[in-house]
N, CA, C and O atoms as CSV, one atom per row, in Angstrom:
chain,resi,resn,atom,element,x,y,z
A,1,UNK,N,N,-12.394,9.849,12.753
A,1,UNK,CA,C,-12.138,10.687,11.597
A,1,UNK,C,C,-10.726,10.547,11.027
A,1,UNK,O,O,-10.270,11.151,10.056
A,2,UNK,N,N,-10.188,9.753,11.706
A,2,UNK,CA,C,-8.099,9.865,11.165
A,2,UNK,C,C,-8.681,9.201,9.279
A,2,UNK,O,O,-8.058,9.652,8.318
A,3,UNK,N,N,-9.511,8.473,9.102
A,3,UNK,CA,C,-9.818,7.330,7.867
A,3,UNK,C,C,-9.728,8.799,7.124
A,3,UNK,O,O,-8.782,9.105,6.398
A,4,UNK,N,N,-10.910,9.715,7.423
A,4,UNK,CA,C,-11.179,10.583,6.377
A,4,UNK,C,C,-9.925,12.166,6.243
A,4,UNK,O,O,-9.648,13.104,5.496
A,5,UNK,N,N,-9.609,11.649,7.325
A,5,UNK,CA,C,-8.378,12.836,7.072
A,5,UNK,C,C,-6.893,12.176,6.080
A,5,UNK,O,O,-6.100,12.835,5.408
A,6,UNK,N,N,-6.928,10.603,6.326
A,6,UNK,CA,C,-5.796,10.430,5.892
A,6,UNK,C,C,-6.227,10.683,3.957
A,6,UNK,O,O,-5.596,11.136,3.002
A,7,UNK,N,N,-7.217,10.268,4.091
A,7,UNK,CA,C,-7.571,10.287,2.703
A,7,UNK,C,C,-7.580,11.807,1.988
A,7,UNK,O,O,-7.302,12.153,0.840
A,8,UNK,N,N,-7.881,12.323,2.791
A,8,UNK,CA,C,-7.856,13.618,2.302
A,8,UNK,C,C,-7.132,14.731,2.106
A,8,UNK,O,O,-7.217,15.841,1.581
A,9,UNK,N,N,-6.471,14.125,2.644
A,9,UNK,CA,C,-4.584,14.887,2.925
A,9,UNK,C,C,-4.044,13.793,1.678
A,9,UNK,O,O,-3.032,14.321,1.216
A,10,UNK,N,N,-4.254,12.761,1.102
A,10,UNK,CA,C,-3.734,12.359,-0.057
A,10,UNK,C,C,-4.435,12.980,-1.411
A,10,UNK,O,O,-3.916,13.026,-2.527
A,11,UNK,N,N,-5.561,13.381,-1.088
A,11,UNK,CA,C,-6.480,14.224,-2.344
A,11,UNK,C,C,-5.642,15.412,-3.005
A,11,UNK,O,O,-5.520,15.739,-4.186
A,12,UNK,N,N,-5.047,16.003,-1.697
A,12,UNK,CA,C,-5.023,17.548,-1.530
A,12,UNK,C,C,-3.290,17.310,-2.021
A,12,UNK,O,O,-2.781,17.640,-3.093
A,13,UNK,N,N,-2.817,16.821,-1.173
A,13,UNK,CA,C,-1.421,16.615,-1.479
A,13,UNK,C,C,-1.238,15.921,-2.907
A,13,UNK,O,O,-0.296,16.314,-3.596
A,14,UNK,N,N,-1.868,15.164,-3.278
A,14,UNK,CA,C,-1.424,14.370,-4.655
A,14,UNK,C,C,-1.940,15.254,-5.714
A,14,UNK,O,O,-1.113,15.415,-6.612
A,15,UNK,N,N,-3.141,15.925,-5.897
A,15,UNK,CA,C,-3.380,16.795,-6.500
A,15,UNK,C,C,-2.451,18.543,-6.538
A,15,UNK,O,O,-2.225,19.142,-7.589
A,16,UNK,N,N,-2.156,18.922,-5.509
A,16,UNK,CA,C,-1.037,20.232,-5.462
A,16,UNK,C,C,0.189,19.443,-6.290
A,16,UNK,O,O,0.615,19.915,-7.344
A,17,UNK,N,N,0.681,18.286,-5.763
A,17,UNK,CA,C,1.986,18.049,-6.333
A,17,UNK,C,C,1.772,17.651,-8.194
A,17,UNK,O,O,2.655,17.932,-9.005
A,18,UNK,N,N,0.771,17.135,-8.496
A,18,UNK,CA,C,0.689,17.053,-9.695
A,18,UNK,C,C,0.752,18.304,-10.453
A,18,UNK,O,O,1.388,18.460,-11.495
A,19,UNK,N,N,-0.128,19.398,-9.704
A,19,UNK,CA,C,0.039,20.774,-10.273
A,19,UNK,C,C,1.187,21.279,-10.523
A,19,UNK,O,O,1.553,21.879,-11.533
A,20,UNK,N,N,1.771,21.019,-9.555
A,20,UNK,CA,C,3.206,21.656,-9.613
A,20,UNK,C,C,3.922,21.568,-10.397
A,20,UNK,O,O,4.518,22.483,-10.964
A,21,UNK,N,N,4.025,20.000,-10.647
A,21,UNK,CA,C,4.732,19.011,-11.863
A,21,UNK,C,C,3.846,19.310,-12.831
A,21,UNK,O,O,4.442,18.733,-13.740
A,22,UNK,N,N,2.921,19.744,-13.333
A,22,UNK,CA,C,2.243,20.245,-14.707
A,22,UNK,C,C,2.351,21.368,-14.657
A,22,UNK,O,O,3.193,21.706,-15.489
A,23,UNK,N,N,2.035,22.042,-14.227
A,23,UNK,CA,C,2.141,23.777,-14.074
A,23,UNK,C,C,0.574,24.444,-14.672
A,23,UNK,O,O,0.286,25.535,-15.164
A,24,UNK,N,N,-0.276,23.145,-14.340
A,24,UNK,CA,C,-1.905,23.654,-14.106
A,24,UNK,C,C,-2.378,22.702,-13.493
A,24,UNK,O,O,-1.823,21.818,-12.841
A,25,UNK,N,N,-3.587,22.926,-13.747
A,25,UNK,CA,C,-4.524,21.705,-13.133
A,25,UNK,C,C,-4.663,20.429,-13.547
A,25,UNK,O,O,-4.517,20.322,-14.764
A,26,UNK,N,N,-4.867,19.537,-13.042
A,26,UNK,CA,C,-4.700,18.253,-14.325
A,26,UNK,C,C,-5.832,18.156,-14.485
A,26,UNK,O,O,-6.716,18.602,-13.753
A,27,UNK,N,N,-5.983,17.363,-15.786
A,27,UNK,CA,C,-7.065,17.425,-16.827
A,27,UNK,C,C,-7.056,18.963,-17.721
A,27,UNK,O,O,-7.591,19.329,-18.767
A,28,UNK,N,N,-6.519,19.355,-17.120
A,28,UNK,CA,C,-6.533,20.750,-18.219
A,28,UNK,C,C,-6.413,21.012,-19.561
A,28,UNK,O,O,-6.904,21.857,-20.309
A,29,UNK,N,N,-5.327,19.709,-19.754
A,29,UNK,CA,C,-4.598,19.205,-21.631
A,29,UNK,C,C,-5.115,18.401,-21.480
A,29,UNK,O,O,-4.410,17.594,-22.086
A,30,UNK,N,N,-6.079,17.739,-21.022
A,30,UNK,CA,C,-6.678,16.098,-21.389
A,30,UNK,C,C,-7.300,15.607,-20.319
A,30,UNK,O,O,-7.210,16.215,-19.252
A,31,UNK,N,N,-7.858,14.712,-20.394
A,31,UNK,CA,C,-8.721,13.188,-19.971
A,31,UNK,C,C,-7.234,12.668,-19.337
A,31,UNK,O,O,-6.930,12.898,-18.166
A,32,UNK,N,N,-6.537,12.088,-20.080
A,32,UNK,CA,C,-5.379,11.305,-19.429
A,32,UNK,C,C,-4.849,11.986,-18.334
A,32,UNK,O,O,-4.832,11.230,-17.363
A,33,UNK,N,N,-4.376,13.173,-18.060
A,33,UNK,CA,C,-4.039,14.144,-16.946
A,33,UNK,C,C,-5.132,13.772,-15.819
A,33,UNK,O,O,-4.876,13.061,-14.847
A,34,UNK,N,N,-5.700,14.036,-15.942
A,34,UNK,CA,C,-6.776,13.458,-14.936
A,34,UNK,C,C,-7.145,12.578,-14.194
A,34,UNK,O,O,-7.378,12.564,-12.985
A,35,UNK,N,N,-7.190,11.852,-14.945
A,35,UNK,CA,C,-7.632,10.169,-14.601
A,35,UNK,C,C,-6.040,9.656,-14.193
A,35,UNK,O,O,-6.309,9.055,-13.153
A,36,UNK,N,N,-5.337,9.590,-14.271
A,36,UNK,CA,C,-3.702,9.794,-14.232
A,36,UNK,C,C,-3.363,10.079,-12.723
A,36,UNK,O,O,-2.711,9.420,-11.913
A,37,UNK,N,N,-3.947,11.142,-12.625
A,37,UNK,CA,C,-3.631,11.721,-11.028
A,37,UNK,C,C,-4.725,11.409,-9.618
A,37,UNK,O,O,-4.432,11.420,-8.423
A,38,UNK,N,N,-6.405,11.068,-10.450
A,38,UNK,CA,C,-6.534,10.103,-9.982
A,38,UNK,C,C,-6.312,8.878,-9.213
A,38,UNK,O,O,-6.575,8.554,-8.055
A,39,UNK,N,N,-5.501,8.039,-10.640
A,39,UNK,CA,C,-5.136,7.206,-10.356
A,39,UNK,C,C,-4.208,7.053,-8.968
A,39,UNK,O,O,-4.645,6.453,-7.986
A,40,UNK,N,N,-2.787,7.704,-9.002
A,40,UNK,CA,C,-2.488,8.257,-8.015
A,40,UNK,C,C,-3.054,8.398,-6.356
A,40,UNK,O,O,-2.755,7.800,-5.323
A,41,UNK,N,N,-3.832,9.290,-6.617
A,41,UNK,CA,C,-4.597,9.748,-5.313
A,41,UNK,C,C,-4.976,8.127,-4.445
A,41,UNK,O,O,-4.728,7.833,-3.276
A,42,UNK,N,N,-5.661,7.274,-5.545
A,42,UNK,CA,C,-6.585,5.916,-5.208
A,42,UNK,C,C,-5.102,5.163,-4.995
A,42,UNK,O,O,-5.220,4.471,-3.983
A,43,UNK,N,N,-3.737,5.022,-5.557
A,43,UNK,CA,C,-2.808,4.232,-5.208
A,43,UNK,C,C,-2.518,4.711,-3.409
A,43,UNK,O,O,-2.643,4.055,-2.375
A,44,UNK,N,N,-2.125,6.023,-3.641
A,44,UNK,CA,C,-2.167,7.239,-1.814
A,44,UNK,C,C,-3.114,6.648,-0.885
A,44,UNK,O,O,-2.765,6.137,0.179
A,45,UNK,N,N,-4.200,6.713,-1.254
A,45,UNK,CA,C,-5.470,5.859,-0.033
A,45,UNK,C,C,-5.334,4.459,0.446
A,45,UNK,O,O,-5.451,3.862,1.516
A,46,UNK,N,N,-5.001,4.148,-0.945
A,46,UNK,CA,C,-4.880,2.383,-0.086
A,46,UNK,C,C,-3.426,2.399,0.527
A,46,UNK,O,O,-3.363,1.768,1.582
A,47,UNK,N,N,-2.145,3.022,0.077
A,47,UNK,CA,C,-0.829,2.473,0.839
A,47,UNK,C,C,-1.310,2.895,2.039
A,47,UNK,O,O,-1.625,2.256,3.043
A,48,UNK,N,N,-1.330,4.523,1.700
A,48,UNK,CA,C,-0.962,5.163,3.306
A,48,UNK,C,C,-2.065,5.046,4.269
A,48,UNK,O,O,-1.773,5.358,5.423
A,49,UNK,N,N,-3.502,4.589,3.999
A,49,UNK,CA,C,-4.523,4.967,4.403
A,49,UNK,C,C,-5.144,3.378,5.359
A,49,UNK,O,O,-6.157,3.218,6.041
A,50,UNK,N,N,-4.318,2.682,5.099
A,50,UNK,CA,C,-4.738,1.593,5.246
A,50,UNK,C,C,-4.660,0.682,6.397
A,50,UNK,O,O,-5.293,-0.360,6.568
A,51,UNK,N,N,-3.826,1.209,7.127
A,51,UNK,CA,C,-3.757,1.218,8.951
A,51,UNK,C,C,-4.937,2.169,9.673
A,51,UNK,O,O,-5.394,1.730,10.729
A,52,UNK,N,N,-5.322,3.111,9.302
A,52,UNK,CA,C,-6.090,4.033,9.939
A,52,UNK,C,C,-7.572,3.381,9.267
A,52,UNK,O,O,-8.495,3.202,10.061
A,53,UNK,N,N,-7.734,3.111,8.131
A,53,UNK,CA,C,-9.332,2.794,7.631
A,53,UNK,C,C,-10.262,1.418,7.722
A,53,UNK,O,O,-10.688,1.005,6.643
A,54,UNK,N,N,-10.440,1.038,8.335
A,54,UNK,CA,C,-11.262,0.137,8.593
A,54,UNK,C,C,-11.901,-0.665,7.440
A,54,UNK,O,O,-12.751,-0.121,6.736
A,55,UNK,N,N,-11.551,-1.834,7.243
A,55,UNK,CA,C,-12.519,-2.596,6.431
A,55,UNK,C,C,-13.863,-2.941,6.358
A,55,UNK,O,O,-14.059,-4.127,6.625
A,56,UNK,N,N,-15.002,-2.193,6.042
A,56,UNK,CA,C,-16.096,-2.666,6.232
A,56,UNK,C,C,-16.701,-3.889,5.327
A,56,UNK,O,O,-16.334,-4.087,4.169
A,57,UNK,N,N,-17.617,-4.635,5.966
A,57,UNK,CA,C,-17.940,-5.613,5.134
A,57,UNK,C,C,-19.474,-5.306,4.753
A,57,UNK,O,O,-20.369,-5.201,5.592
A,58,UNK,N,N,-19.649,-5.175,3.327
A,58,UNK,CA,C,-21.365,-4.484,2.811
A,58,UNK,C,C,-22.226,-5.404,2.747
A,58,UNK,O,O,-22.147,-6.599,2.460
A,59,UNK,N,N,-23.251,-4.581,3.111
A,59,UNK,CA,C,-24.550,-5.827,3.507
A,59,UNK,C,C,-24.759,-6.691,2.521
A,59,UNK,O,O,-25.600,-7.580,2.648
């Protein structure tokens, strides 16, 4: 479970800190807010996540 915790502790964390730095939710003023912090979150998974998550290869 470390794969799905690391990831998810980047969800939670990249999303609060965006809040913070907007002072709502993102996407709230837009599409771009959103997808934006997104983006983010998916940059968070692969740096930090990427010793702990396993590469699977799909059938």
């Amino acid at each position: 479970m470390p794969c799905v915790c690391c990831k998810k502790d980047c969800w939670y964390s990249i999303a609060a800190a965006a809040t913070h730095e907007l002072g709502h939710m993102p996407g709230e003023a837009g599409e771009r807010e959103a997808l934006a912090t997104l983006r983010l979150i998916r940059a968070c998974m692969i740096s930090d996540c990427a010793d702990v998550c396993l590469v699977r290869v799909p059938f």
